[in-house]
Short mmCIF file of the C-alpha atoms (twelve columns), coordinates in Angstrom:
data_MODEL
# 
_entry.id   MODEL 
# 
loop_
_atom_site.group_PDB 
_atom_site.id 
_atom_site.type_symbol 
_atom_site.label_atom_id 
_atom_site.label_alt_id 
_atom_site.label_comp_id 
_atom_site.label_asym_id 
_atom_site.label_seq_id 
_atom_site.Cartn_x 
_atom_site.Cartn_y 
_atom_site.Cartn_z 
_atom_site.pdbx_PDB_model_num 
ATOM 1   C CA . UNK A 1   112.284 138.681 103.411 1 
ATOM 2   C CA . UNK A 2   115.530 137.262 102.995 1 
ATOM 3   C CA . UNK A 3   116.046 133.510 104.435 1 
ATOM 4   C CA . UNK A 4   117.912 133.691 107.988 1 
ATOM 5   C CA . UNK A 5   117.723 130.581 110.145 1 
ATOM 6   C CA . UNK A 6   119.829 129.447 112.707 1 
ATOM 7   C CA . UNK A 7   121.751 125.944 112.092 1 
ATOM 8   C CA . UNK A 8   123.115 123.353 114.861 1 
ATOM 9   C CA . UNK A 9   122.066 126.457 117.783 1 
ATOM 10  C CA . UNK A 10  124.398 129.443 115.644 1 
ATOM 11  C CA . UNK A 11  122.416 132.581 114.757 1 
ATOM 12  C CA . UNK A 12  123.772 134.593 111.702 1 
ATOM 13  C CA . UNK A 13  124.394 138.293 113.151 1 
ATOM 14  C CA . UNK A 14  125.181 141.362 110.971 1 
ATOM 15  C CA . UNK A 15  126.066 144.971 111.690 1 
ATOM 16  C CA . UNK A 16  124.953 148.264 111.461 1 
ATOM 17  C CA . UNK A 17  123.065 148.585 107.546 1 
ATOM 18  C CA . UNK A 18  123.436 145.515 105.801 1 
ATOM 19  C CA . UNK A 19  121.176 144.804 103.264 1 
ATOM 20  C CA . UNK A 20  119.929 141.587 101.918 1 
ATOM 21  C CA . UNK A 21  118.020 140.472 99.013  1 
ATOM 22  C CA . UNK A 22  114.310 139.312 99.697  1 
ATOM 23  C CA . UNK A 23  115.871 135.930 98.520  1 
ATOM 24  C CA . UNK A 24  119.451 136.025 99.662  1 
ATOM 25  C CA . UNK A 25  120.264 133.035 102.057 1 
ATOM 26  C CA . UNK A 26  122.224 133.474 105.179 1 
ATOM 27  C CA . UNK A 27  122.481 130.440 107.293 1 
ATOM 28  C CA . UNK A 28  124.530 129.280 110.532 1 
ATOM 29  C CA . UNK A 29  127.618 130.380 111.269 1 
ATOM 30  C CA . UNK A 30  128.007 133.594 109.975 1 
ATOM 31  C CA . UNK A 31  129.131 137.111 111.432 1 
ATOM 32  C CA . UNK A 32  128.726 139.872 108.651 1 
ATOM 33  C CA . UNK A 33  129.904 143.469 109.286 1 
ATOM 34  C CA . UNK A 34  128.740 146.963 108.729 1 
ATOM 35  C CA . UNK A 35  127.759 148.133 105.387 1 
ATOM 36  C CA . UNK A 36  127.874 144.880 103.865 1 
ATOM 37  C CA . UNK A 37  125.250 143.277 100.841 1 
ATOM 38  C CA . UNK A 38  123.911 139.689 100.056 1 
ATOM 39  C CA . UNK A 39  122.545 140.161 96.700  1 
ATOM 40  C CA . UNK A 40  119.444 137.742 94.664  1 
ATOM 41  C CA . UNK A 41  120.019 134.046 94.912  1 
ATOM 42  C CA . UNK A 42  123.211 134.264 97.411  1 
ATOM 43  C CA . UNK A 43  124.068 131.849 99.804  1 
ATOM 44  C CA . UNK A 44  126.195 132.409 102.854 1 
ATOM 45  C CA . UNK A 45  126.127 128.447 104.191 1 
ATOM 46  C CA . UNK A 46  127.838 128.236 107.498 1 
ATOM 47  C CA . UNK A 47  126.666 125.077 108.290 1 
ATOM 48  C CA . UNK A 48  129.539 122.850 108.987 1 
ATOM 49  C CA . UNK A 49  132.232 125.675 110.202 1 
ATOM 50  C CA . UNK A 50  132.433 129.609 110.506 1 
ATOM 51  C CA . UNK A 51  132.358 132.211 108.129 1 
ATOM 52  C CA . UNK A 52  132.989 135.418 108.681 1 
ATOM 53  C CA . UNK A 53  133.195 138.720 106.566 1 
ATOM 54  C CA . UNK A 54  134.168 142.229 107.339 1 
ATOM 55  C CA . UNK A 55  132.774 145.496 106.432 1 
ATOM 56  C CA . UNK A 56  131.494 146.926 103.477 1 
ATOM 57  C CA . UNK A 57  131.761 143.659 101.665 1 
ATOM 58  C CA . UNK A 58  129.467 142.651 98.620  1 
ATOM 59  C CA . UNK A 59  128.184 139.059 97.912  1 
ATOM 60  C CA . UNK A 60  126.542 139.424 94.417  1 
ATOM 61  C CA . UNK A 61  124.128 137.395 93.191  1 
ATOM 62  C CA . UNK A 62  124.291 133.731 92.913  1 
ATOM 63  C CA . UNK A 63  127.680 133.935 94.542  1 
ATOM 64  C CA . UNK A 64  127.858 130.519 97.151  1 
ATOM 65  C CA . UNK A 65  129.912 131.323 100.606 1 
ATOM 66  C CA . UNK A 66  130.563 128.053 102.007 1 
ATOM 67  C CA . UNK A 67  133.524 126.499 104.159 1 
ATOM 68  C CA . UNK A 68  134.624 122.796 104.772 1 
ATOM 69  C CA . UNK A 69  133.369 120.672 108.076 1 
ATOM 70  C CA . UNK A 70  136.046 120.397 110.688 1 
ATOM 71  C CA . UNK A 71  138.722 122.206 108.341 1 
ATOM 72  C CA . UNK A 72  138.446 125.074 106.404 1 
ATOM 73  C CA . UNK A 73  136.414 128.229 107.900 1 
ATOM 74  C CA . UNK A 74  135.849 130.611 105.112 1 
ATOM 75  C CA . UNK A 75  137.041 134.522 106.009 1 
ATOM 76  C CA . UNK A 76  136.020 137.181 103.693 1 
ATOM 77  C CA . UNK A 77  137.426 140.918 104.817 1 
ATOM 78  C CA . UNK A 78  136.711 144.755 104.480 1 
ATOM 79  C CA . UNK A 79  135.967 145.795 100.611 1 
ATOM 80  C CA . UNK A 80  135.337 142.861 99.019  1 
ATOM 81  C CA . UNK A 81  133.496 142.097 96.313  1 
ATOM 82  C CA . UNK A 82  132.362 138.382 95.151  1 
ATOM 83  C CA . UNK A 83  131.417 139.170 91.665  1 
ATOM 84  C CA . UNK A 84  127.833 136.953 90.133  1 
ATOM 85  C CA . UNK A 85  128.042 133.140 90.738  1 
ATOM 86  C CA . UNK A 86  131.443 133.109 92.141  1 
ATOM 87  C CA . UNK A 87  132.333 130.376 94.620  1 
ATOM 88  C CA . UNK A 88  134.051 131.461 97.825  1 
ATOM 89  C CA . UNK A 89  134.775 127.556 99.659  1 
ATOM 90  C CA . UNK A 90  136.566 127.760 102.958 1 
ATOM 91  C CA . UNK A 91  139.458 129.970 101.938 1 
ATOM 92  C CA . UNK A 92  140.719 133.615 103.208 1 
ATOM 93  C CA . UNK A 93  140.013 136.903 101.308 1 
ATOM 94  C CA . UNK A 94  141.794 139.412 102.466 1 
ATOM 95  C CA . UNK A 95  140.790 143.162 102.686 1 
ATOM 96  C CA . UNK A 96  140.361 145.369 98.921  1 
ATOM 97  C CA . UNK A 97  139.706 142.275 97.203  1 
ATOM 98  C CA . UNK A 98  137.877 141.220 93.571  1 
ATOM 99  C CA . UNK A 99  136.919 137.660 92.739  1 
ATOM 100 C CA . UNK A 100 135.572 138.129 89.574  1 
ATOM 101 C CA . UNK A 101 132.248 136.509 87.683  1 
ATOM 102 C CA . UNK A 102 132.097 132.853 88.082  1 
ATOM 103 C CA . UNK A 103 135.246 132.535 89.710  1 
ATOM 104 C CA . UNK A 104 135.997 130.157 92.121  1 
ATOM 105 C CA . UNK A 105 138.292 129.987 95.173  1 
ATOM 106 C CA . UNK A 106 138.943 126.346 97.189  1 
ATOM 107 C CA . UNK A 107 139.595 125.167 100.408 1 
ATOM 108 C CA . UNK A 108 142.761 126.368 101.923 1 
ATOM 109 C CA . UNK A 109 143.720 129.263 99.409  1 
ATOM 110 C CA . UNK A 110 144.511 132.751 100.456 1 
ATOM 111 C CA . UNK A 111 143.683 135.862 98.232  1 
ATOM 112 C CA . UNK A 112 146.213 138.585 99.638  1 
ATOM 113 C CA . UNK A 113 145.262 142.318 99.976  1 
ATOM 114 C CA . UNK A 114 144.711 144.360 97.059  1 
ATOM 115 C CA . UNK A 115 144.451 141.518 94.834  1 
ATOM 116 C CA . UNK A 116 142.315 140.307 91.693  1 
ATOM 117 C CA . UNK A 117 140.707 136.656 91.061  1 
ATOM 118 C CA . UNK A 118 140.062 137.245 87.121  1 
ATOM 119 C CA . UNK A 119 136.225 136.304 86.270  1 
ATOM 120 C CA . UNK A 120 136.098 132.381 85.446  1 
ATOM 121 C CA . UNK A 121 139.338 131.751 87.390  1 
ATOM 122 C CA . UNK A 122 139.908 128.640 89.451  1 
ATOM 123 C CA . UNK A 123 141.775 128.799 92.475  1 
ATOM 124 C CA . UNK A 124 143.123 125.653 93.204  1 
ATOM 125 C CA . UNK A 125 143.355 124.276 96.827  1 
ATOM 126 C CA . UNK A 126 146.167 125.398 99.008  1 
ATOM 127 C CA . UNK A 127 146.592 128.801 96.124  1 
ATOM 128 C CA . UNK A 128 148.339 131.583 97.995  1 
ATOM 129 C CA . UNK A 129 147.847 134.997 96.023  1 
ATOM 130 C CA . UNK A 130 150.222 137.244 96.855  1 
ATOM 131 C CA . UNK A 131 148.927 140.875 97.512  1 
ATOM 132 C CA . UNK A 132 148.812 143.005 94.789  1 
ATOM 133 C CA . UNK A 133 148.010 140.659 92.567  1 
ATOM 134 C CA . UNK A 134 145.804 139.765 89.714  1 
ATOM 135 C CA . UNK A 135 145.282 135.534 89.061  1 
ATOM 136 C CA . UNK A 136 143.495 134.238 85.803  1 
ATOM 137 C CA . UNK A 137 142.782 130.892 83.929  1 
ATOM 138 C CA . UNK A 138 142.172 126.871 85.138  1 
ATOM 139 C CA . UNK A 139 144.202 126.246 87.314  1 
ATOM 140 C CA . UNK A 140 144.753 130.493 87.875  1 
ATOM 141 C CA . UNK A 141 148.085 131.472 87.669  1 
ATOM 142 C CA . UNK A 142 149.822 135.264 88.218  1 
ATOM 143 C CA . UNK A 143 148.751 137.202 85.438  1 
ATOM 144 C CA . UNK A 144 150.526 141.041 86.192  1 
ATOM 145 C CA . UNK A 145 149.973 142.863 89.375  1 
ATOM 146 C CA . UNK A 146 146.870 145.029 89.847  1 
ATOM 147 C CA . UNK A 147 147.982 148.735 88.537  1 
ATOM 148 C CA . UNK A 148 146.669 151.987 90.411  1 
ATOM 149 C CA . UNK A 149 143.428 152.264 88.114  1 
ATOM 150 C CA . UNK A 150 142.332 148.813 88.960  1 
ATOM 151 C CA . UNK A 151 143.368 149.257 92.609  1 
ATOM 152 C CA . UNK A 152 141.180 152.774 92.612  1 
ATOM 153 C CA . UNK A 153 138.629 150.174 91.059  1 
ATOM 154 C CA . UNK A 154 138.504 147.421 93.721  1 
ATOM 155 C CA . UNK A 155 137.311 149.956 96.304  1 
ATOM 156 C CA . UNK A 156 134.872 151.551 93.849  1 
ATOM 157 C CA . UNK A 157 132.864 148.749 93.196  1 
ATOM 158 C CA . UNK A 158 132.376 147.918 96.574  1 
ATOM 159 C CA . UNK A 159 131.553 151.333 97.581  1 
ATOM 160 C CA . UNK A 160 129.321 150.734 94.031  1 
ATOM 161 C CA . UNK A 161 127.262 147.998 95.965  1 
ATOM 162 C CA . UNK A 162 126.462 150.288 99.106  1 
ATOM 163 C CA . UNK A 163 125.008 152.786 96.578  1 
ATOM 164 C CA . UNK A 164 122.972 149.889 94.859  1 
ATOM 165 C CA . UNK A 165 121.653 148.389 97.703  1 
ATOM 166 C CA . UNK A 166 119.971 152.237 99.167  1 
ATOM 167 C CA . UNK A 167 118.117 152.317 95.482  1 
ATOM 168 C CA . UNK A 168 116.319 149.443 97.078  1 
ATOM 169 C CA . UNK A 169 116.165 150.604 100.290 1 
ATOM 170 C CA . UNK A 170 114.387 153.458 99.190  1 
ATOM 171 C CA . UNK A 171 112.264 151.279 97.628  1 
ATOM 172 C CA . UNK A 172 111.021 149.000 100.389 1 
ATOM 173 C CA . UNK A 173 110.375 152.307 102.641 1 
ATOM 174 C CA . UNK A 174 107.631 153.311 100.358 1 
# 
């Protein structure tokens, strides 16, 4: 079973068919939406502030969800997908959004809708992405905007994860 404890008297809650990994880590502070996955070895920390994530989001695995005490909340929306070992650290994602392999995103930033965090990027503190976007390198920068295939993409591989997660529901109800 995944790990699900309550921290400093707040009780994670998720909607209607999520799925998490038997050792995904959801602690604190954290509302999840409908539809949405916590894949092996992720941790959703809301220890020291809120996080919260919309629907049919995706945490992969090893991705860290965390958020900074007394300051930064972390807020994750609808179609997301945090990509293996990515670091999501009390920032907003906005809705249709990629943040690629072993990206990470700091305190403060904000990942507009529609938009691409390239895999290995580092999004500085403060980093506003506009929408539409796709941000690369150390510190990431604009790279072009995010065409229609890659767009068409974003919502594909979170729809992707919804699939993947009922080949192991199917699984655990033999």
């Amino acid at each position: 079973m995944p790990y699900i404890k309550t921290v400093r008297g707040f009780n994670p809650a998720f909607g209607e068919n999520c799925w998490l990994a038997e050792n995904a880590t959801v602690v604190g502070d954290v509302v999840m939406g409908s539809h949405c996955t916590v894949w092996f070895n992720a941790v959703v920390r809301g220890d020291v502030n809120s996080i919260r994530i919309g629907n049919y989001s995706n945490i992969q695995d090893g991705a860290v969800i965390h958020c900074t005490y007394q300051r930064f909340a972390t807020t994750i929306g609808s179609y997301v997908s945090v990509a293996h070992n990515a670091i999501v650290h009390g920032c907003t994602i906005e809705d249709h959004v990629l943040i690629g392999m072993g990206a990470i995103v700091m305190d403060g930033a904000v990942i507009g809708t529609g938009s691409i965090v390239a895999a290995g990027a580092i999004v500085t503190q403060g980093t506003k992405v506009p929408p539409g976007t796709i941000y690369a390198g150390n510190p990431a920068k604009y790279l072009k905007d995010v065409s229609t295939e890659l767009n068409a993409a974003i919502d594909r591989t979170a729809n992707n994860y919804i699939t993947y997660s009922g080949w192991f529901r199917e699984e655990e109800g033999k």
